[in-house]
TIDREN-156625 format. One record per residue (C-alpha): residue number from 0; x, y, z. Coordinates in nm, 3 decimals, decimal comma. Layout:
N
<atom num="NUM" u="X" v="Y" w="Z"/>
...
//
This chain:
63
<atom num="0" u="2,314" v="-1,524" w="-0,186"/>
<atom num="1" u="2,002" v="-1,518" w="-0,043"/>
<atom num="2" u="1,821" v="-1,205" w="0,115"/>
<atom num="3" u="1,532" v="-1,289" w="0,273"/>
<atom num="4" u="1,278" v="-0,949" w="0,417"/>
<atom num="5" u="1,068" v="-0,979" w="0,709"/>
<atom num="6" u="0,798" v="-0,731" w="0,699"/>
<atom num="7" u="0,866" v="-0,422" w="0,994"/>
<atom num="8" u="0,528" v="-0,327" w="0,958"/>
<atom num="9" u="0,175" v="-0,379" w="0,781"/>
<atom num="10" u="-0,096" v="-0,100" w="0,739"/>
<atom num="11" u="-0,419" v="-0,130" w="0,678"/>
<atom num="12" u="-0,680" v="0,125" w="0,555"/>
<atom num="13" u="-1,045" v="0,056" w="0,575"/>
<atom num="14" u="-1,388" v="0,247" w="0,570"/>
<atom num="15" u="-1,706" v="0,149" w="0,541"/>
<atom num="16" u="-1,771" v="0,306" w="0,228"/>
<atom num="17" u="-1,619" v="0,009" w="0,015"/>
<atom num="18" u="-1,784" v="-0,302" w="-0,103"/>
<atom num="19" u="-1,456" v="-0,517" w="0,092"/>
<atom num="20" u="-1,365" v="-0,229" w="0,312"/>
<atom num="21" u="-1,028" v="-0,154" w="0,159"/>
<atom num="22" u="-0,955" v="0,140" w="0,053"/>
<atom num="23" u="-0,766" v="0,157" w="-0,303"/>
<atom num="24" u="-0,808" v="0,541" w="-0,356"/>
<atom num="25" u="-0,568" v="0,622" w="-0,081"/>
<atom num="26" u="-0,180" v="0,515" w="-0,138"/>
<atom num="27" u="0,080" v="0,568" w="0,110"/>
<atom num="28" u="0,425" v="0,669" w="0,003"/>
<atom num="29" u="0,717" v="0,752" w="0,162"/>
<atom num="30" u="0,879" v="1,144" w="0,182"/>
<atom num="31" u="1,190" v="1,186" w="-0,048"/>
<atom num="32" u="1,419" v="1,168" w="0,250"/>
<atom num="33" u="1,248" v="0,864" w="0,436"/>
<atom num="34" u="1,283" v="0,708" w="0,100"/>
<atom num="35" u="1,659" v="0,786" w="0,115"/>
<atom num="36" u="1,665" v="0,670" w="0,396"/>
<atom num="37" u="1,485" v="0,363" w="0,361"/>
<atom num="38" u="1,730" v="0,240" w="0,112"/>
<atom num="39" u="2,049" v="0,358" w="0,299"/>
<atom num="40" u="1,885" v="0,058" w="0,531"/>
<atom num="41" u="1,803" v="-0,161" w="0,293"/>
<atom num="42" u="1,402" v="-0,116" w="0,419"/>
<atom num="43" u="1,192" v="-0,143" w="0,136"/>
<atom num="44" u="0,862" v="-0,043" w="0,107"/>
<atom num="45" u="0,578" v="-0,272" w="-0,087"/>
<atom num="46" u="0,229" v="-0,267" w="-0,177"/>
<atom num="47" u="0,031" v="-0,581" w="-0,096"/>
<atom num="48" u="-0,365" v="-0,440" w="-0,186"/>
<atom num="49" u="-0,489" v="-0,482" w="-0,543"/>
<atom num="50" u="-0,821" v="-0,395" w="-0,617"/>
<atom num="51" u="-0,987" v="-0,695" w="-0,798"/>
<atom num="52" u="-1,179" v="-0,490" w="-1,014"/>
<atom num="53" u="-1,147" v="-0,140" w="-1,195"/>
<atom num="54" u="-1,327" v="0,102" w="-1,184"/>
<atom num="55" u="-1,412" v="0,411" w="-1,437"/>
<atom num="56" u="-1,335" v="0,683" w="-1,116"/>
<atom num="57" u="-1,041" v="0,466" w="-0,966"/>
<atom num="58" u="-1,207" v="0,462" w="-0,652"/>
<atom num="59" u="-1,315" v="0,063" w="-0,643"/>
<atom num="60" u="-1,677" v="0,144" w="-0,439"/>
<atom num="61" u="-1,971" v="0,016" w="-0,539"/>
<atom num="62" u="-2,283" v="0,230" w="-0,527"/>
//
């Protein structure tokens, strides 16, 4: 069987204070109950951002 997901929704989160304007040091993440919820309707949710580098602080900027 075959499940195929089509994405519900897409959010982006950008400042001006990163090198490519993503920004890594924030991470969304659903409540415990949306969670529950979430999988009661087989919505799942995935991360699409990697940073391309690390960085010591985690925060990916470049002075």
């Amino acid at each position: 069987m075959d499940i195929n997901y089509l994405p519900l929704l897409k959010i982006q989160l950008q400042h001006d204070y990163y090198a490519d304007g993503n920004c890594p040091a924030v991470k969304l993440v659903p409540s415990p109950i949306t969670a529950r919820i979430m999988q009661q309707m087989d919505i799942r949710s995935v991360e699409r951002y990697r940073p391309k580098r690390s960085y010591p602080d985690g925060c990916g900027a470049t002075p």
